[in-house]
C-alpha positions in Angstrom: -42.4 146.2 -51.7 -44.7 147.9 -48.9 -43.4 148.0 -45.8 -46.2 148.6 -42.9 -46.3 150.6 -40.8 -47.2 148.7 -37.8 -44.0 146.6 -38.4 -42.0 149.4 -38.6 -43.5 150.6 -34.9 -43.3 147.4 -33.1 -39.3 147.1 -34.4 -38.9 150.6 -32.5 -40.8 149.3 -29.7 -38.5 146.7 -29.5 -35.5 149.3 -29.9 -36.9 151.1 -27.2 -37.2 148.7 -24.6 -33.9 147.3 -25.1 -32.7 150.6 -24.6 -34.9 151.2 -21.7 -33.3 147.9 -20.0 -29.5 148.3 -21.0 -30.2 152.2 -19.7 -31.5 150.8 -16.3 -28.5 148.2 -16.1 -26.4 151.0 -16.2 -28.4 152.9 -13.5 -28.1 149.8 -11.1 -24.5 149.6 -12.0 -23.6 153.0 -10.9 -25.9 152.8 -7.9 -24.0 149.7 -7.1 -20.4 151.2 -7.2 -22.0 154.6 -5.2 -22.8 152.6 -2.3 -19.4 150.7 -2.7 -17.2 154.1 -3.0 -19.7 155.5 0.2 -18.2 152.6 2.3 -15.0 153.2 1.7 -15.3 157.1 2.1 -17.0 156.0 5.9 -13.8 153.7 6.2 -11.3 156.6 5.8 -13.2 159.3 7.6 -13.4 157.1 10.6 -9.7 156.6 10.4 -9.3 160.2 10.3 -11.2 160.9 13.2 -9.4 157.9 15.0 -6.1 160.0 14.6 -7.9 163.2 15.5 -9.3 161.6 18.8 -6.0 160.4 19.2 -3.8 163.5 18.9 -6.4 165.4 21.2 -6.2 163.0 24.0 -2.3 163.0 23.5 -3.1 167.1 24.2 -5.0 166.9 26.6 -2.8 164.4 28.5 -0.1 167.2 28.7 -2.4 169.9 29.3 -3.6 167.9 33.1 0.1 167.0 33.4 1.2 170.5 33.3 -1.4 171.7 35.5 -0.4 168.6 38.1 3.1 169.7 37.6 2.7 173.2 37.7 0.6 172.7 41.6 3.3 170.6 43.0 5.6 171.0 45.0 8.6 170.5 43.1 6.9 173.1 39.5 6.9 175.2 42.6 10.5 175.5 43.6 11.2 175.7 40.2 9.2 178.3 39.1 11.2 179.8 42.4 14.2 179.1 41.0 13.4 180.2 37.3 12.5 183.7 39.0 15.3 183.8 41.2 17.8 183.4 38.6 15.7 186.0 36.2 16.1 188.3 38.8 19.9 187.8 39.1 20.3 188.7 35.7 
């Protein structure tokens, strides 16, 4: 029994270009579940920088509210008062 040659190359042809296709399945696959795992990583940094924004207007808040309270009237006489009574002691 001869086997020829020509048959033996077109059944690793075939071989190939099944492996060619379930190799490029694979590739789509992964690109798929990379853009999928992307989104979600956008998701959660924008949350995080929700907070961040968040927690710096929060500080900033009491920064201008210190500084209205400190120029007042009343952060006055109390910062007279404070110094009044460090004095005393």
């Amino acid at each position: 029994m001869t086997v020829d040659l020509n048959l033996i190359l077109q059944f690793c042809l075939i071989l190939l270009i099944l492996a060619l296709t379930v190799g490029a399945v694979i590739f789509i696959l992964i690109l798929i579940d990379l853009k999928q795992i992307t989104k979600r990583v956008n998701r959660e940094i924008k949350a995080v920088t929700f907070i961040v924004d968040m927690l710096d207007l929060i500080v900033s808040g009491m920064h201008m509210a210190k500084k209205k309270f400190s120029d007042s009237n009343i952060g006055r006489t109390i910062k007279k008062s404070l110094k009044i009574t460090k004095e005393e002691e």
